[in-house]
C-alpha positions in Angstrom: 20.0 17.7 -16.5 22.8 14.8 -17.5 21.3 11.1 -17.6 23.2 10.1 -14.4 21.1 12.4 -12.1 18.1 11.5 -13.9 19.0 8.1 -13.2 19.2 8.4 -9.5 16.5 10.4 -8.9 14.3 7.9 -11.0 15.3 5.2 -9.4 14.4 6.3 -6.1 11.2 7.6 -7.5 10.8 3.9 -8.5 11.5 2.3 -5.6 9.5 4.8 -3.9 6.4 4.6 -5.7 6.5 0.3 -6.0 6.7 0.9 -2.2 3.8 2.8 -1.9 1.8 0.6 -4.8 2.3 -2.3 -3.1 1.3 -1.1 0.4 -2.3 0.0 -1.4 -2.4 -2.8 -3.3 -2.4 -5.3 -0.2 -4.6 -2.8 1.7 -7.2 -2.6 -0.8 -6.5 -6.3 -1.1 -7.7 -7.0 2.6 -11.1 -5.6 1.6 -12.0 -8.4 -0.9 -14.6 -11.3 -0.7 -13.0 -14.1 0.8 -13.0 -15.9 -2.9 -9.7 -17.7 -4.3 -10.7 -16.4 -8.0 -11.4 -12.9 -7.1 -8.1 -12.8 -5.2 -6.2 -14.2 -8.1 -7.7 -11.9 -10.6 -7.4 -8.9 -8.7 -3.8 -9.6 -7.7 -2.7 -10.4 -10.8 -4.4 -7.5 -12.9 -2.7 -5.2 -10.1 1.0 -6.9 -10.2 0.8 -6.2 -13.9 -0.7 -2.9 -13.8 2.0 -1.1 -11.9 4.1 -0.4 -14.6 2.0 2.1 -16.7 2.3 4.8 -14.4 6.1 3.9 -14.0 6.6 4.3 -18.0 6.9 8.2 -18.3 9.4 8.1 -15.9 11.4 5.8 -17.0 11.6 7.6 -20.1 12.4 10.9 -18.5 15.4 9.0 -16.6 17.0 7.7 -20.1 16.6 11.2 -21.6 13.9 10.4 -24.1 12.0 13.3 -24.9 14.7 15.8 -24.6 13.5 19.2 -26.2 16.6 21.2 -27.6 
């Protein structure tokens, strides 16, 4: 598959999943105690955390990988 499909569809796969990660995020978010601290640190463990599931794709969209 050329890199410019890839591209596309990994980008809306992106978009798509940040969409969905942040809706469960601030869902999950809404259950919490009612403590500044354990607000902070679970917000900012999950802002960072996003991005490891988001890796492999990213990859697949600029070809690395590639068998052949």
């Amino acid at each position: 598959m050329p890199v410019r499909i890839r591209k596309i569809i990994g980008s809306f796969g992106v978009v798509g999943f940040v969409i969905a990660y942040a809706v469960a995020v601030v869902s999950l978010g809404e259950h919490l105690p009612d403590v500044w601290w354990v607000k902070t640190l679970y917000f900012t463990v999950s802002g960072v955390a996003w991005g490891l599931p988001v890796l492999p794709l990213l990859k697949w969209m600029n070809g690395h990988g590639e068998q052949g």
